[in-house]
C-alpha positions as a LaTeX table, in Angstrom:
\begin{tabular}{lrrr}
\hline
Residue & $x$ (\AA) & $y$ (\AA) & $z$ (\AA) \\
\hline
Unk1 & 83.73 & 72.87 & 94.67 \\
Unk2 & 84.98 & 72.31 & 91.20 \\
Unk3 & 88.62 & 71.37 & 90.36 \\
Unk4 & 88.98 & 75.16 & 89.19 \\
Unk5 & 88.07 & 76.44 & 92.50 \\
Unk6 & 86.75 & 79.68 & 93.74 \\
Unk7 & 88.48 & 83.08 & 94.16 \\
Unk8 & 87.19 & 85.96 & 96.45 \\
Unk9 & 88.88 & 89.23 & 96.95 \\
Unk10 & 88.08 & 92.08 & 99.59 \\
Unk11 & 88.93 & 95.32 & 99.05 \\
Unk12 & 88.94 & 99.25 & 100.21 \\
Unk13 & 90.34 & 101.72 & 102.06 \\
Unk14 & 92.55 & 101.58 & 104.85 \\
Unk15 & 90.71 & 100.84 & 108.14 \\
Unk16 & 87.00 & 100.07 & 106.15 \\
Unk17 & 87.26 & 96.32 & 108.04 \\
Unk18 & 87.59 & 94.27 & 105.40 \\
Unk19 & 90.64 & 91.82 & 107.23 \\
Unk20 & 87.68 & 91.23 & 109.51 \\
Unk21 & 85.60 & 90.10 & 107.17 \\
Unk22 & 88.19 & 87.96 & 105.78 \\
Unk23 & 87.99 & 86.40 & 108.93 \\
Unk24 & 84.65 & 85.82 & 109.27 \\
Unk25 & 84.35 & 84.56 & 105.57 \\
Unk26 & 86.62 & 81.97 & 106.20 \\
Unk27 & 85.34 & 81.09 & 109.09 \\
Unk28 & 81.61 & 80.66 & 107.86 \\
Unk29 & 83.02 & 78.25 & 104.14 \\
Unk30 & 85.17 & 76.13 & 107.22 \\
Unk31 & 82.25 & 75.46 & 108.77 \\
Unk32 & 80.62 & 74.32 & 105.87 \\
Unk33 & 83.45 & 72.12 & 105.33 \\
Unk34 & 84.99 & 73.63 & 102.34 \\
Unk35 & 88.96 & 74.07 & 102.46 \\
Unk36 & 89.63 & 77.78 & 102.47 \\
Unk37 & 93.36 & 79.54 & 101.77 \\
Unk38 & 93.23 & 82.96 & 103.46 \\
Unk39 & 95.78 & 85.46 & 102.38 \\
Unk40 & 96.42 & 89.07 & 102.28 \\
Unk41 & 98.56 & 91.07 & 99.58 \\
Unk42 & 100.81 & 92.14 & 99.81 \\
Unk43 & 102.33 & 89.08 & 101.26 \\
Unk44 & 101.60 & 85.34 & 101.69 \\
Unk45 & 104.66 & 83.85 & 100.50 \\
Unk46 & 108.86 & 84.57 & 102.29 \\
Unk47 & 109.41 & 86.70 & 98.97 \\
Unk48 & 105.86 & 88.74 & 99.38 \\
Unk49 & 106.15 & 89.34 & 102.98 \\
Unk50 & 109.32 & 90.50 & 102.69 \\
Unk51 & 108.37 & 92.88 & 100.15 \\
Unk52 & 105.43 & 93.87 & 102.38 \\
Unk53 & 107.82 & 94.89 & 104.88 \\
Unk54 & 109.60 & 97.32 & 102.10 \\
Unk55 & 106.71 & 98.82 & 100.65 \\
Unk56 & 104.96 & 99.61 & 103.73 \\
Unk57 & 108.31 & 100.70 & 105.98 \\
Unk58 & 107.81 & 104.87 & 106.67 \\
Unk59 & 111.17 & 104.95 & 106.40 \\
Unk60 & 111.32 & 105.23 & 102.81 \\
Unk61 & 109.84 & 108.54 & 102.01 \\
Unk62 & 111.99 & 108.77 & 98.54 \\
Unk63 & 110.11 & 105.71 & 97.03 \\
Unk64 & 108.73 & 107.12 & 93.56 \\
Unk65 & 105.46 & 105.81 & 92.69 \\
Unk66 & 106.78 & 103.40 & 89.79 \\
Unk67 & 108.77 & 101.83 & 92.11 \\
Unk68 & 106.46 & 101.40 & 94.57 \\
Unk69 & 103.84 & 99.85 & 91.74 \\
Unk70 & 106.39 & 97.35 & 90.47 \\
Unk71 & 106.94 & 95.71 & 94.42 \\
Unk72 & 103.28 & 95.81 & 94.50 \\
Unk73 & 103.50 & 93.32 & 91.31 \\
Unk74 & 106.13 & 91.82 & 92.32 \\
Unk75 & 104.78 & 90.33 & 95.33 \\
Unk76 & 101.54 & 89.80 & 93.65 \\
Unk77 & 103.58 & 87.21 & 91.20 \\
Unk78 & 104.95 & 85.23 & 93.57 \\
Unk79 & 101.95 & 84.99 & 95.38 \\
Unk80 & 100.04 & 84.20 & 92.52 \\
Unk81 & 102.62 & 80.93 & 91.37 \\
Unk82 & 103.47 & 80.07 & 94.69 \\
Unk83 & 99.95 & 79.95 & 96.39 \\
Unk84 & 97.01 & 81.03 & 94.26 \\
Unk85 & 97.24 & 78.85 & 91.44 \\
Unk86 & 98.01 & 75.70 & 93.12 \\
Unk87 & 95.11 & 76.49 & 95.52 \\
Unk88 & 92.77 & 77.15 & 93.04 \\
Unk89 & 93.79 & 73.86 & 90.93 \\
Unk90 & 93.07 & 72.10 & 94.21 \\
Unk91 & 89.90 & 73.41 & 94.18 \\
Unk92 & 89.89 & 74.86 & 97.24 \\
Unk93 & 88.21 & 78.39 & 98.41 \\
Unk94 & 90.75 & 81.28 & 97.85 \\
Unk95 & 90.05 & 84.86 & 100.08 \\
Unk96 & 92.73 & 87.24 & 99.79 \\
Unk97 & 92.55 & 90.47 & 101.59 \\
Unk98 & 93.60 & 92.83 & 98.50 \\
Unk99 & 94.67 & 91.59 & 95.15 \\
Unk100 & 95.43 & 93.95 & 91.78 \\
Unk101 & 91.72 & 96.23 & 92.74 \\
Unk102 & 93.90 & 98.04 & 95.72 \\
Unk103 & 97.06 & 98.81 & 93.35 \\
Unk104 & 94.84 & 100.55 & 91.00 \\
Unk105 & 92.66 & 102.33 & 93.51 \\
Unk106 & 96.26 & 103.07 & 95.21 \\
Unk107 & 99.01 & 103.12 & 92.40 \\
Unk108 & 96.12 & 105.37 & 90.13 \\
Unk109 & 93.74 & 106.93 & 92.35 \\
Unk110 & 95.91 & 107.40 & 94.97 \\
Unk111 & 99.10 & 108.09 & 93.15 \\
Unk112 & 98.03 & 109.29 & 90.12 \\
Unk113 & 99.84 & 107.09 & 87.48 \\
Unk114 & 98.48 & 106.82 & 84.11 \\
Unk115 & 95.92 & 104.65 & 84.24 \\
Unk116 & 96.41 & 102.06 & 81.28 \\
Unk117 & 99.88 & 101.97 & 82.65 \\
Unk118 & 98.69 & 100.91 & 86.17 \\
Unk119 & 96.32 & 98.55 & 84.11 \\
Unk120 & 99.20 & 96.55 & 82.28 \\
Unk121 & 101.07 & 96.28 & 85.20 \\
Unk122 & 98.03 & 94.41 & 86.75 \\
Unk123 & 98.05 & 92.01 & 83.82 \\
Unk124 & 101.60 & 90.99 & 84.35 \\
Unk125 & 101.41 & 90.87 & 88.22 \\
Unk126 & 98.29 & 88.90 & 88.51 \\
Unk127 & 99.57 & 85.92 & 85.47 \\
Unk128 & 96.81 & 86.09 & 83.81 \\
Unk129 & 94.56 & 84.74 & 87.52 \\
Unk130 & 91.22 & 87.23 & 88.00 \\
Unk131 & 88.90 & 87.26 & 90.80 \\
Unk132 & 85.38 & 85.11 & 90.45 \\
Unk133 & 84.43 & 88.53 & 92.53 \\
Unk134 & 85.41 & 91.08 & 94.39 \\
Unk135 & 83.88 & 93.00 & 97.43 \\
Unk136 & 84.66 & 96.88 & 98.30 \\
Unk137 & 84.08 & 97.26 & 101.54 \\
Unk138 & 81.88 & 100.94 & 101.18 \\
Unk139 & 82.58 & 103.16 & 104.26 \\
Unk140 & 82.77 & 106.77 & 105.61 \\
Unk141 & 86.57 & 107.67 & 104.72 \\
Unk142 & 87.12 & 110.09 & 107.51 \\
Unk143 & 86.51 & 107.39 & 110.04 \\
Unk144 & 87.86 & 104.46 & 108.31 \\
Unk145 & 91.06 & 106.36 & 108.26 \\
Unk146 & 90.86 & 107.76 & 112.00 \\
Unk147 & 90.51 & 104.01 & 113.10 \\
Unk148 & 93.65 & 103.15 & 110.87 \\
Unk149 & 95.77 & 105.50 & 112.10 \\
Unk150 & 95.28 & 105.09 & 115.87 \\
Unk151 & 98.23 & 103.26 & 116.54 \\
Unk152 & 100.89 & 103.26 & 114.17 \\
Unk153 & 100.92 & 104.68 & 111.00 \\
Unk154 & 102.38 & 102.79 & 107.68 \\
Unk155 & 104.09 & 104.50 & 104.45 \\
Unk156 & 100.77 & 104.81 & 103.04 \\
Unk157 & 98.65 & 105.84 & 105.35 \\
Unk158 & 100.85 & 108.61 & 106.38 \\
Unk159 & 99.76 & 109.95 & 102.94 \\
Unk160 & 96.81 & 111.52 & 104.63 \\
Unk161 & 93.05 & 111.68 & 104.47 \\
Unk162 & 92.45 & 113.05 & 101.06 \\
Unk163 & 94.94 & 110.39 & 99.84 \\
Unk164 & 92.34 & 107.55 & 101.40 \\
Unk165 & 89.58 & 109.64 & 99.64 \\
Unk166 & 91.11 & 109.45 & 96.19 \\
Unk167 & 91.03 & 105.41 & 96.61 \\
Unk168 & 87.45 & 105.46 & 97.19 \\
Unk169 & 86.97 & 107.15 & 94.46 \\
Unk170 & 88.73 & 104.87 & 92.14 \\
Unk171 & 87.08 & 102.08 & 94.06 \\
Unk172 & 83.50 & 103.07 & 92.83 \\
Unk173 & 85.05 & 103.67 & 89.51 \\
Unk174 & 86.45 & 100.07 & 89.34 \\
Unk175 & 83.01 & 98.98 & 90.48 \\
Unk176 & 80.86 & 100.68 & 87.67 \\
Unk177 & 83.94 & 99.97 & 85.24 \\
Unk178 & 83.25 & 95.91 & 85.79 \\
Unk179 & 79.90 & 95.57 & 87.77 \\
Unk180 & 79.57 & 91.81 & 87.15 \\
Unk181 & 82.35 & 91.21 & 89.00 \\
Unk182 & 83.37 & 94.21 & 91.19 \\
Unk183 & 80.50 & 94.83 & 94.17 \\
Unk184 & 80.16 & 97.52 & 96.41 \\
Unk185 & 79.11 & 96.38 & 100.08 \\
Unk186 & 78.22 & 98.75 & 102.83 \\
Unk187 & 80.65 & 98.40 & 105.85 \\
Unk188 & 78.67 & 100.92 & 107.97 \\
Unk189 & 77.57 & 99.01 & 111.20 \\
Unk190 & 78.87 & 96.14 & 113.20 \\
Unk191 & 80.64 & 93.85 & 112.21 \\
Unk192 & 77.95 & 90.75 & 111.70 \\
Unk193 & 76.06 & 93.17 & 109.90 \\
Unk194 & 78.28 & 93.75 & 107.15 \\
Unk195 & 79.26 & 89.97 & 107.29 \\
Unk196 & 74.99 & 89.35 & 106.81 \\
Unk197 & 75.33 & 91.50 & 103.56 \\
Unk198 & 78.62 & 89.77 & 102.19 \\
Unk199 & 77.39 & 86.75 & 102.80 \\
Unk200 & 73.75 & 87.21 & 101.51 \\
Unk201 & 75.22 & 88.72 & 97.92 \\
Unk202 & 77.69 & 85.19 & 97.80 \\
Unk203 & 75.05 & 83.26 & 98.36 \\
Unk204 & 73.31 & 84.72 & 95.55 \\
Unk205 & 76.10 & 85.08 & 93.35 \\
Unk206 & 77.58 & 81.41 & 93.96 \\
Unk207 & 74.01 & 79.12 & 94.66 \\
Unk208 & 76.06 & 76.45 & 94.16 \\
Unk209 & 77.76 & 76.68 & 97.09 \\
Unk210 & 76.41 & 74.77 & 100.57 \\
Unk211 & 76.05 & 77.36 & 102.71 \\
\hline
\end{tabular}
């Protein structure tokens, strides 16, 4: 790898799989002896995990949406100086499991906040540090969500199914908004055979990697 390093983000709706193929990813540029950070957002630093635990705890119902956008940044920031950035200079492999895609398929899709607000407030979280590319993870919503809820149930989640259907909607939006960099994957199928199509579109989009 160069000294700038490579960043990969997976995305999409709650239960779609995509922390598996995180997995997997990482797993597959190890074994081609590339050094790989693996992260998830929010989280991956004391500060962001501890705002993870806010954001996500059911308990608070009276969050507004604004509110609940600016943690989402917050986090992101921290992650971004703490972790990202010296990873990338390092030139080391970067997956995160979300990044700034999920807070506006979330924060506008979801939530319905103005959209160039939600937009601006992805500027300042992320410091200026895009994705090379990004990979929604394209699944049936009714079932991604009845696997995510099976257990326990988080503060968004509990937002219901036609919540989880607005996201995917602003997913695909995102992904014909910025189609050089956002990608649409099918996660229908087991898992290996989503990995096959991840790993057959990186591949193609990075040939300079030794895979």
């Amino acid at each position: 790898m160069s000294a700038s390093g490579l960043f990969i983000t997976l995305e999409g709706v709650d239960g779609c799989g995509k922390s598996t193929q995180v997995q997997l990813l990482r797993s597959c540029f190890e074994e081609a002896s590339y050094k790989v950070s693996c992260l998830r957002e929010p989280g991956g630093t004391s500060i962001s995990e501890a705002i993870r635990a806010l954001v996500l705890d059911p308990a608070y119902t009276s969050m507004s949406s604004e509110c609940e956008l600016l943690l989402y940044e917050a986090a992101r920031a921290q992650l971004v100086h703490e972790v990202i950035k010296p990873a990338l200079a390092q030139g080391r492999i970067v997956l995160c499991d979300r990044y700034f895609d999920s807070t506006y398929a979330y924060q506008y899709g979801g939530r319905k906040l103005a959209e160039d607000m939600v937009l601006r407030a992805n500027d300042l979280g992320s410091c200026g540090i895009v994705p090379h590319k990004t990979y929604v993870l394209d699944v049936d919503v009714a079932c991604a969500y009845a696997r995510a809820t099976q257990t326990s149930v988080d503060r968004l989640e509990q937002e219901g199914l036609a919540f989880q259907q607005d996201v995917q909607k602003a997913y695909k939006k995102l992904a014909c908004l910025q189609p050089q960099r956002v990608t649409l994957i099918s996660g229908e199928g087991t898992p290996q055979e989503v990995f096959s199509r991840l790993y057959a579109d990186i591949r193609k989009t990075f040939p300079q990697l030794s895979l």
